[in-house]
Every structure is written in C-alpha cells, then in structure tokens.
C-alpha positions as CSV (number, residue, x, y, z in Angstrom):
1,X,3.6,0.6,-41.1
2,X,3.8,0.7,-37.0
3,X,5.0,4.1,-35.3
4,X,7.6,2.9,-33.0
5,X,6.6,3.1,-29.4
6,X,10.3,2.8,-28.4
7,X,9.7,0.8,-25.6
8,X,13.1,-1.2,-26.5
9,X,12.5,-4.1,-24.6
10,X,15.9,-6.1,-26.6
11,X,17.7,-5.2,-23.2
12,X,15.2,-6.6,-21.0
13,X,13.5,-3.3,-19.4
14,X,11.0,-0.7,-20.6
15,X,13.0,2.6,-21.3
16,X,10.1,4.8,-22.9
17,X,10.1,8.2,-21.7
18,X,6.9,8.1,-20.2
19,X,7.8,5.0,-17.9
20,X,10.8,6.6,-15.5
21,X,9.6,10.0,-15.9
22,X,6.1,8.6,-13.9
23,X,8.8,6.4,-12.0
24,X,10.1,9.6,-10.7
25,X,6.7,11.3,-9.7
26,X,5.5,8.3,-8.1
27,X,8.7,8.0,-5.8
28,X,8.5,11.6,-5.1
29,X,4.8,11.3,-3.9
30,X,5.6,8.4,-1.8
31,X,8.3,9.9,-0.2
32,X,6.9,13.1,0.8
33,X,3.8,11.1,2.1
34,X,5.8,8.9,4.2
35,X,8.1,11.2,5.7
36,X,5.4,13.2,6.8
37,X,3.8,10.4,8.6
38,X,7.1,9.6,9.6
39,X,7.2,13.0,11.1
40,X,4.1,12.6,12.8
41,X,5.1,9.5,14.3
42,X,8.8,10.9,15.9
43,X,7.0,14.2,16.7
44,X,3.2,13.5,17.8
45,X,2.8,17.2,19.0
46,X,-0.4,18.6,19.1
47,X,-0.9,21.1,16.2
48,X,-3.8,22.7,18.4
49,X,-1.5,23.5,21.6
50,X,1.7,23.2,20.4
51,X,2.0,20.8,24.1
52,X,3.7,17.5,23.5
53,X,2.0,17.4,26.7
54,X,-1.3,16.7,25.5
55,X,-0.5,13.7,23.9
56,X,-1.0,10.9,27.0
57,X,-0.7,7.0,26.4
58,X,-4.6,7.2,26.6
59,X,-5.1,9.6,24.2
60,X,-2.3,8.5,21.4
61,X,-1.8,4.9,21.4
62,X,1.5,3.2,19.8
63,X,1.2,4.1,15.8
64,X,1.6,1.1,14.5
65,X,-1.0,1.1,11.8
66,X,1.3,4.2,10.7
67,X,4.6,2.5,10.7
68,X,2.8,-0.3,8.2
69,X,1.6,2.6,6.0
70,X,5.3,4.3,6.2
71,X,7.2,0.8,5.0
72,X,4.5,0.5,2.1
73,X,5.0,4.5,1.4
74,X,8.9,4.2,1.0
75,X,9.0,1.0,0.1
76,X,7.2,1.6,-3.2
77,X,9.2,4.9,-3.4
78,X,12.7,2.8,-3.3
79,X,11.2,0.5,-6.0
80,X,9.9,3.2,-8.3
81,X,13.2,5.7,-7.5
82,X,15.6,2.7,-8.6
83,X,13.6,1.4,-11.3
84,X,13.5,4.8,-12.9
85,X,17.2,4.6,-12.8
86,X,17.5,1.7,-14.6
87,X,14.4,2.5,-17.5
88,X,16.2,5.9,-18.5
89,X,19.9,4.8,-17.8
90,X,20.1,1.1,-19.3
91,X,19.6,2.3,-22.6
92,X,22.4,4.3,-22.7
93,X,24.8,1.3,-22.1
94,X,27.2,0.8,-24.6
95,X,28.6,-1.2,-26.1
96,X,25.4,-3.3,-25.4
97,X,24.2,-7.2,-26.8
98,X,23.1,-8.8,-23.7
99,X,23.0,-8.5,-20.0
100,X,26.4,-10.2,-19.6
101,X,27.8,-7.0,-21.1
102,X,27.2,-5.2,-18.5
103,X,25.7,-6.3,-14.6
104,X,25.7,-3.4,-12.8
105,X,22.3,-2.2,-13.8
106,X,20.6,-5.5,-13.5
107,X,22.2,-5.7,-10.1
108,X,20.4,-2.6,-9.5
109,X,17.1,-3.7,-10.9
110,X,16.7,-7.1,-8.8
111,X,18.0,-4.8,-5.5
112,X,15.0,-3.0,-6.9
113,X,12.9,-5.8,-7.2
114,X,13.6,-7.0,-3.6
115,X,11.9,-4.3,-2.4
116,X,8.4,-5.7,-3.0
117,X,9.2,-8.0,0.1
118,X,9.3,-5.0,2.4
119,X,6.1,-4.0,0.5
120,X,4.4,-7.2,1.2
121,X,4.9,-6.7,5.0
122,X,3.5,-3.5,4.8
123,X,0.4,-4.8,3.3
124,X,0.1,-7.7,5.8
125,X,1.5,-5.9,8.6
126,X,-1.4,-2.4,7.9
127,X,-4.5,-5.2,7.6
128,X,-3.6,-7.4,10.8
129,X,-2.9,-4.3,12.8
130,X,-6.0,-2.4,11.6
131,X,-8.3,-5.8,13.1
132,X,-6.2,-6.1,16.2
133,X,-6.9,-2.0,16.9
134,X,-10.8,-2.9,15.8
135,X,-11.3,-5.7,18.0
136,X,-12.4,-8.1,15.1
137,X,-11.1,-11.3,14.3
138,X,-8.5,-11.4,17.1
139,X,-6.3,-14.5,16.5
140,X,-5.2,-16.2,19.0
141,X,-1.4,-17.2,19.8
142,X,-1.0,-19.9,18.0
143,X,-2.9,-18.5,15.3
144,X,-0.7,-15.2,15.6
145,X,2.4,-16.9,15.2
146,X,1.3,-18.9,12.4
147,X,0.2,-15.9,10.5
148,X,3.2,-14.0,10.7
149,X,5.7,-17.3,10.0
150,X,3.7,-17.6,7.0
151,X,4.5,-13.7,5.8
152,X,7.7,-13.7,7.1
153,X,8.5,-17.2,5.1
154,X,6.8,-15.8,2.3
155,X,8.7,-12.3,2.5
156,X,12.1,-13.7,2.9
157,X,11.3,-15.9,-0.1
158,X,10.0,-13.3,-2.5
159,X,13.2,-11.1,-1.3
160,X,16.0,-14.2,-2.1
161,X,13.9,-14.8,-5.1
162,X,14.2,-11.5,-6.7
163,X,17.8,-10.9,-6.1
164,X,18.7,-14.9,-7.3
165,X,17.0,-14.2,-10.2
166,X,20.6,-12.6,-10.9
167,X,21.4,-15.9,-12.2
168,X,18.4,-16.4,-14.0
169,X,20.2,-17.7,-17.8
170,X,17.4,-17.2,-20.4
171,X,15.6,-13.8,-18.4
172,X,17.0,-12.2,-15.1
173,X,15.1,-9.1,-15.6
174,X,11.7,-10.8,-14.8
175,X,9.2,-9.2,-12.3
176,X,6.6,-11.2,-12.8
177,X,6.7,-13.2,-9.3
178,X,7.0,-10.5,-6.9
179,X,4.6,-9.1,-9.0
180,X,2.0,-11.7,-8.7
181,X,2.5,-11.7,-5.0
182,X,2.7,-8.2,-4.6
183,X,-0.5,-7.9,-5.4
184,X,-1.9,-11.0,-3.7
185,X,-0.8,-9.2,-0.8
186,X,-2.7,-6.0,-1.9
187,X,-5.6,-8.2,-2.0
188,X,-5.5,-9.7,1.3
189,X,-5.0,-6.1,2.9
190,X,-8.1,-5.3,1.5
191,X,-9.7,-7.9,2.5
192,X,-8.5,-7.7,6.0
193,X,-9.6,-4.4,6.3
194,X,-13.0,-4.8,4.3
195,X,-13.8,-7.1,7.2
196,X,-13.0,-4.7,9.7
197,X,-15.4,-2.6,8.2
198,X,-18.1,-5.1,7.9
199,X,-17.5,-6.6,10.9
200,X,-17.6,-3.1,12.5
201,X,-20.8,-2.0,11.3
202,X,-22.4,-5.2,12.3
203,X,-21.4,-5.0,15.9
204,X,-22.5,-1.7,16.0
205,X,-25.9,-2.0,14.9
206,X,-26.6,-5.2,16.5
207,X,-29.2,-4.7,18.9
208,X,-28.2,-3.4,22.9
209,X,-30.0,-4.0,25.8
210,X,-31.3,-0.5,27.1
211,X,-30.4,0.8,30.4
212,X,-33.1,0.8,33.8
213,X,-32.4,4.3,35.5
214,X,-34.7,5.6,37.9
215,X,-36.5,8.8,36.5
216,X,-35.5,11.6,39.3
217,X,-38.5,14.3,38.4
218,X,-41.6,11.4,39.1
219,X,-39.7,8.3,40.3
220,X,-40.7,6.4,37.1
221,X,-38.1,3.7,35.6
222,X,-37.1,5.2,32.0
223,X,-35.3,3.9,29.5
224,X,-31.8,5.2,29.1
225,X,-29.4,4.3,25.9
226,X,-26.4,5.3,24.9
227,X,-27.2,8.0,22.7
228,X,-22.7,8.8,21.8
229,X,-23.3,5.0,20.1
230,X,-26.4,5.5,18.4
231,X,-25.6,9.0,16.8
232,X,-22.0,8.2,15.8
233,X,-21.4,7.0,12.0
234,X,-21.4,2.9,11.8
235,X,-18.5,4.1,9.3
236,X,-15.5,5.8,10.1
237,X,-13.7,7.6,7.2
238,X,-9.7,6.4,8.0
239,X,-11.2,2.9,7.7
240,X,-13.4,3.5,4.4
241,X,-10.2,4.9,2.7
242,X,-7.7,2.2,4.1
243,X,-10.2,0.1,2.1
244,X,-10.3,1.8,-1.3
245,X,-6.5,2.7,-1.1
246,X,-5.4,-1.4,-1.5
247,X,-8.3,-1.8,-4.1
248,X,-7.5,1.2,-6.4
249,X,-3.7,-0.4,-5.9
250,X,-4.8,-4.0,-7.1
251,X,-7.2,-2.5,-10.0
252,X,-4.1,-0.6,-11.4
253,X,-2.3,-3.8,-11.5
254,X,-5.1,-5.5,-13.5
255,X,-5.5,-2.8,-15.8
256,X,-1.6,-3.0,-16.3
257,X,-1.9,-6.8,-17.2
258,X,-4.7,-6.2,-19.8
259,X,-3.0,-3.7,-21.2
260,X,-0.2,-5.6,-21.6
261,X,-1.9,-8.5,-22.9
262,X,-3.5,-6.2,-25.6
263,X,0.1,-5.1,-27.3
264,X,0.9,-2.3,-25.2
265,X,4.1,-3.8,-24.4
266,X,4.6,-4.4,-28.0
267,X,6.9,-1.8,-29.8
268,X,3.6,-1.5,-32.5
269,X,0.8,0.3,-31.2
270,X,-1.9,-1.3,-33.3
271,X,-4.6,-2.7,-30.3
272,X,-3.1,-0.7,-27.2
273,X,-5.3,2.5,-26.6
274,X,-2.7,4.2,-25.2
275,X,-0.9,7.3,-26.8
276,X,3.1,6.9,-28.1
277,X,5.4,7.1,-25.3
278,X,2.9,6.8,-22.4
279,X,2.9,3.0,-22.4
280,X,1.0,0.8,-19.5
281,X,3.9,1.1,-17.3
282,X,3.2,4.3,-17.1
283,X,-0.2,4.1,-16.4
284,X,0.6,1.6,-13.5
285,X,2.2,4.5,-12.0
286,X,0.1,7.2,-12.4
287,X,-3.2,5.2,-11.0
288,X,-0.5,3.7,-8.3
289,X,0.1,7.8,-6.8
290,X,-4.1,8.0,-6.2
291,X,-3.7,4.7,-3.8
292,X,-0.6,5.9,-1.6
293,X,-2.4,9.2,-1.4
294,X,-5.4,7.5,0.2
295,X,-3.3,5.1,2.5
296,X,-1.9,8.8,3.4
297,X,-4.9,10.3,3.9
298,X,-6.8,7.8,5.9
299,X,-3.7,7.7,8.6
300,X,-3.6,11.0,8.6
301,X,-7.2,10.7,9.7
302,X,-6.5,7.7,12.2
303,X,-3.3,9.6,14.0
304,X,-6.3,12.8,14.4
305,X,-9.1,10.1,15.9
306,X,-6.0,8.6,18.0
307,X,-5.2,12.1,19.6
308,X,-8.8,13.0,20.3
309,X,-8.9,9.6,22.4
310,X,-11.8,8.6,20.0
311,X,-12.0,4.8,19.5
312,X,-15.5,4.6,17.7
C-alpha cells in the first residue's frame, strides 16, 4: 500500500504543502534581492561618504547589467508569488470536476506562466550586456539587431504562448514550453558569460610587449611593465559568480526533470527519494533561492568595482 503524497494533480496543479510554501520563500528572497539592487540603482550613493557626489559618469557607468539581474530577480518572484497562489488556493475550489468549472485560477496560472518571457530577457539581456562591458565578442550592427529580433521574437512568442494556452482543450495548465525555454535561455546566459570569462583570462595573459624607458640613476634602457596588470587576478569574482548563478539555476531544472521522471510527481512514493509532502517542486525552489542569491551577490560586487572606477 502507497502513502499518499497528496500531490493531487486531478486539477491540473501541484497543491502539496511543501510546493507553495517554497513558492513563497522563493518570491520573498527574490524580491528583497531585487529591490535592493533596485535601490542601488535609483540611489547610487556612496556608502563610504554619504556624497552622491562621488559617484561621476567615470566612476559609475549606466547599470545595465543590474537592471537585467533586477527583471530576472522579480520576474521569478512574480512567477513563484502567483503560482503559490494557485498551488494552495485551487484545491479549495468547489464544487470542482474540471477546469471549466472554474477559470479564474487558470487565468491566474498562465498570467503566471507569461512571466518566464520577462525572465528570458533577463537572461539574454544579463549575458550580452556582461560581453559588451568586457569587450569580448562585440557584435556588430547587423549582428546586434539580429540578436535581439531573435529574443524579442522569441520572448513575445513564449509570452502569447503561455497565456493562449488558455484555450488549450485536453491540458491548459501545461508549463512545459516556457519551461524548456526558460532554461535554454539559462543556458545561453551561462554560456555568454563563461566566455567572457575565458575570453578574459586569455587576453589578459597573452603576452605584452614591455615598455623602453630610460633608467634616470645610470642612463641605462630598462625594462618597464605594467606591474597593476600583472598583479591583478586574471578572475574577477562578480564575473566567476554571474557564471555559477545561471548553472546552479539550469542544474535545478535538471534535477527537477529526473525527479519527475522517477515518480516524484506520482501521488505513490515508491522510486522518488524524496520525503512526503516535500515533492520535486519543491526542491526546484529551494536549489532556485542559492542561484538568485549569487546573481545578487556578484552585482552587488559589480555596482562596488563600478564605483571604484575599476574596469579590470
């Protein structure tokens, strides 16, 4: 005999306990991280001197890696905030045989849904800007406006998608699509940015031509290099963690497919690993908060190196 794992999916969603609770901590996370970058972005003061001042055009350039890390930080809030509505609140529909009973929720779950199109353009919008600000695989303009054609093509799609899914007659509660390309898109950010990093290093310890200055103690030619390149990091930390944040996010998407392909999104628990009412939904969530917390962090640590007037 199988101990329920009252995932009810009959009415199209996962309402376990464990799913919108983690819905909720995940939106709360995301929120507080992006309004404090949003904060930082509407009130670049400098915490040292307190002197608006101090922040010069030289010094803090325009934040838009920041603004792509805010729309991915409240983006995935709105998704997880509304979706934890409808996983706790769906169930409680009565009376209840099928989604024609009742379409307000569902409404609410594909308005949900469309979100992942703002989240895309985050992703895109974070990896192009991060190789634009590192000087690495600038495109050119005709290369630049087929890029963003294609992801704002592809973003408009996904959003009509989700929200004509509405009329979807055998299952208008499907993710699975935005899904997919949610996560292609988490993919390519890393990628992007992995690059950068690569590409970064390379430059940096390719071999420079050293400097003839004339010696002024004995009048003999000496060699003089750039000793602020050569002792500075060929890694910078905002970059390393831009990197890990899109990977942790894509591993906890894979994980969440296994998982579901194993019977965790079974009502029986025999194969899934996890414990009764802490399904793989839930899981998604949890290892989700780790990767907003480093796309946090390493802005937090790119608004700092921005302030300092530090482009290496």
């Amino acid at each position: 005999m199988y101990i329920s794992r009252k995932l009810l999916y009959h009415r199209g969603v996962d309402d376990q306990v464990g799913t919108y609770v983690t819905d909720y901590i995940e939106a709360a996370f995301c929120f507080a991280f992006g309004t404090h970058l949003l904060l930082q972005v509407c009130f670049p003061k400098s915490r040292e001197s307190g002197n608006e001042n101090d922040l010069t055009r030289e010094n803090f350039k325009s934040p838009r890696n920041t603004t792509a890390v805010i729309i991915i930080q409240y983006s995935i809030a709105t998704i997880a905030l509304i979706g934890g509505l409808v996983h706790q609140f769906l169930q409680k529909v009565e009376p209840y045989e099928t989604w024609k009973d009742d379409w307000t929720w569902l409404i609410v779950w594909r308005i949900a849904s469309a979100f992942s199109a703002v989240m895309i353009f985050g992703f895109m919008f974070l990896g192009q800007q991060i190789l634009t600000e590192e000087k690495v695989m600038l495109l050119s303009r005709r290369n630049f406006k087929l890029f963003w054609s294609f992801v704002t093509l592809t973003c408009v799609g996904v959003f009509v998608y989700c929200l004509g899914m509405i009329a979807d007659p055998d299952d208008p509660w499907s993710v699975r699509v935005p899904f997919i390309i949610s996560y292609l898109a988490a993919v390519a950010n890393f990628i992007m940015v992995a690059t950068a990093v690569y590409l970064r290093k390379r430059i940096r310890e390719s071999p420079k031509k050293p400097n003839r200055v004339q010696d002024k103690n004995d009048g003999e030619p000496s060699t003089e290099s750039n000793s602020k390149k050569t002792t500075e990091p060929n890694y910078r930390i905002d970059l390393i963690l831009h990197a890990s944040a899109p990977f942790i996010f894509v591993i906890a998407g894979a994980i969440n497919y296994y998982l579901a392909q194993i019977g965790c999104a079974s009502d029986e628990t025999d194969g899934c690993p996890l414990p009764d009412y802490f399904n793989h939904n839930s899981l998604l969530h949890m290892m989700v908060i780790p990767a907003v917390f480093l796309y946090f962090l390493a802005e937090l640590f790119a608004i700092k190196r921005r302030r300092e007037g530090r482009n290496n």
